[in-house]
matplotlib code that plots the C-alpha trace (Angstrom):
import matplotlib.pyplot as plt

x = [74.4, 71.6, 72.9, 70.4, 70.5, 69.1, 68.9, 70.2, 69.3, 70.1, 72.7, 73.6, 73.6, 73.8, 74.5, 74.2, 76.5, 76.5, 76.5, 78.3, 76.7, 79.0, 78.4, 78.8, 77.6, 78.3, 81.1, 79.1, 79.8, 77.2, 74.9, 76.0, 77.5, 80.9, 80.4, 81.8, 83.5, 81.4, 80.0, 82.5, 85.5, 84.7, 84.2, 87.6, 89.3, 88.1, 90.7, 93.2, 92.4, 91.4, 95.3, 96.6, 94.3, 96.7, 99.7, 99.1, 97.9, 101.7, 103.4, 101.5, 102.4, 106.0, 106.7, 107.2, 106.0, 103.6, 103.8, 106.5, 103.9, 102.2, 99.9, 99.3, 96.6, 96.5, 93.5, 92.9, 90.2, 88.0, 85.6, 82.9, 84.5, 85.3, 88.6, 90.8, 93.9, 94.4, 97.9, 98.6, 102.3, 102.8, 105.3, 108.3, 110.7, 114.1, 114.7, 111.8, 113.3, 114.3, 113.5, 109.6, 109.4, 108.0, 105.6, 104.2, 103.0, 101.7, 99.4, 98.2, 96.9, 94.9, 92.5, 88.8, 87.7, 90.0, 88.9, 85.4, 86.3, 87.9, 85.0, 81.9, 78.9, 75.4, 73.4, 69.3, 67.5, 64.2, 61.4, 58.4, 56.1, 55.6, 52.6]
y = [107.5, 104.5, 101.0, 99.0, 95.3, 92.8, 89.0, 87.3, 83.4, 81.0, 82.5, 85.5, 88.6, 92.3, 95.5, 99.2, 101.5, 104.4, 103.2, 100.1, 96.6, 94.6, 90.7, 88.5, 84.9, 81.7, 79.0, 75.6, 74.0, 76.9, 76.2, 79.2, 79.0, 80.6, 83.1, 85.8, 86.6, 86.4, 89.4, 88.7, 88.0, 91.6, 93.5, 91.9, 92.3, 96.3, 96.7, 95.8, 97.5, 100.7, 100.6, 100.1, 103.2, 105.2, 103.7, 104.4, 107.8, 108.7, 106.9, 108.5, 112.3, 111.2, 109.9, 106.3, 103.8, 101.0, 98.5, 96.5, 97.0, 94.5, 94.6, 91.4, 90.6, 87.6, 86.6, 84.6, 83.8, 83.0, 79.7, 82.0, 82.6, 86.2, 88.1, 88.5, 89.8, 91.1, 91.8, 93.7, 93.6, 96.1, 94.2, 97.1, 96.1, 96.5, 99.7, 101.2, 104.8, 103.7, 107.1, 106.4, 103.1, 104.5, 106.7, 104.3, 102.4, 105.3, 106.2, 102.7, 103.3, 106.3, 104.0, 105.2, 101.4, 100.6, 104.0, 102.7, 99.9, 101.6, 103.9, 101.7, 103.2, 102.8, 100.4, 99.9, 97.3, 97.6, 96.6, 97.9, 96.6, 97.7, 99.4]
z = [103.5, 102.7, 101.8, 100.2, 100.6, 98.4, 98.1, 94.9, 95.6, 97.5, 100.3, 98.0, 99.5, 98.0, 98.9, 96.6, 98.1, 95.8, 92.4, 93.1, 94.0, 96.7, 96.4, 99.3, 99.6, 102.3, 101.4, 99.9, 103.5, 104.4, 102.4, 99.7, 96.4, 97.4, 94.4, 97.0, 99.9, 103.0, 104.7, 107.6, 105.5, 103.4, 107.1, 107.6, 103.9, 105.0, 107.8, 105.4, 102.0, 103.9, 105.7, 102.2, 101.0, 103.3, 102.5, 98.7, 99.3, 101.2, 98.3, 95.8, 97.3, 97.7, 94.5, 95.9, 93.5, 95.4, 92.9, 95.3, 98.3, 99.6, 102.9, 104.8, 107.2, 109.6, 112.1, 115.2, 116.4, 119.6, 119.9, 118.7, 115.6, 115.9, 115.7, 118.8, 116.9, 114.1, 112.4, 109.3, 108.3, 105.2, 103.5, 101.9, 98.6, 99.5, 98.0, 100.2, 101.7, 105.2, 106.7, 105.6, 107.3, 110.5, 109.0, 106.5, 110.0, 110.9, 108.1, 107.9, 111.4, 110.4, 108.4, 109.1, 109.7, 112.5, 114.3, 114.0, 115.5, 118.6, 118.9, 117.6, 117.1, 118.4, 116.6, 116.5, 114.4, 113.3, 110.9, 109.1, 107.1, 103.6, 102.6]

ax = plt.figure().add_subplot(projection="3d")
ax.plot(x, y, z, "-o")
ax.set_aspect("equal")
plt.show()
């Protein structure tokens, strides 16, 4: 898979993944526009919509509506300004099948992005010029 990233003024940054373009730009105190989340903050806002990806998913094939679902994520973080815990809290209606409750964590955990995280991969940047 490519990613192609492009630059869309002042802090705006762009990414074509697929045939979809994914905005991101700085808050005004950093100098951006705050037309978009920041790359950080949509990393972040990953962990959390790829959990509720699962959690739909298990709904879905057992006829559970999700429209009552909700999926929190909270962050703290170190002097550097990076994450050093990270808690999602899927938040269940009332009438939410007790006997799922369990297993509706455990889906979540399946999300792709958090086993990235626990295994990450080997990275190399480069640079060439264009001819």
């Amino acid at each position: 898979m490519e990613i192609q990233v492009t630059f869309d003024g002042n802090k705006k940054v762009n990414a074509q993944v697929r045939n979809h373009t994914v905005k991101t730009d700085q808050p005004v105190n950093g100098g951006g526009d705050d037309t978009a989340v920041t790359p950080y903050e949509l990393f972040l806002a990953s962990l959390a919509t790829c959990a509720g990806i699962f959690v739909k998913g298990f709904c879905d094939n057992r006829g559970i509506p999700a429209d009552g679902i909700t999926i929190t994520q909270n962050h703290s973080f170190n002097d550097k300004g990076l994450a050093e815990k990270i808690d999602v809290v899927i938040n269940l209606p009332k009438d939410f099948p007790e006997k799922y409750i369990d297993s509706v964590i455990s889906v979540a955990n399946l999300c792709k992005v958090k086993k990235q995280l626990l295994s990450p991969p080997e990275m190399s940047v480069t640079s060439k010029i264009s001819e």
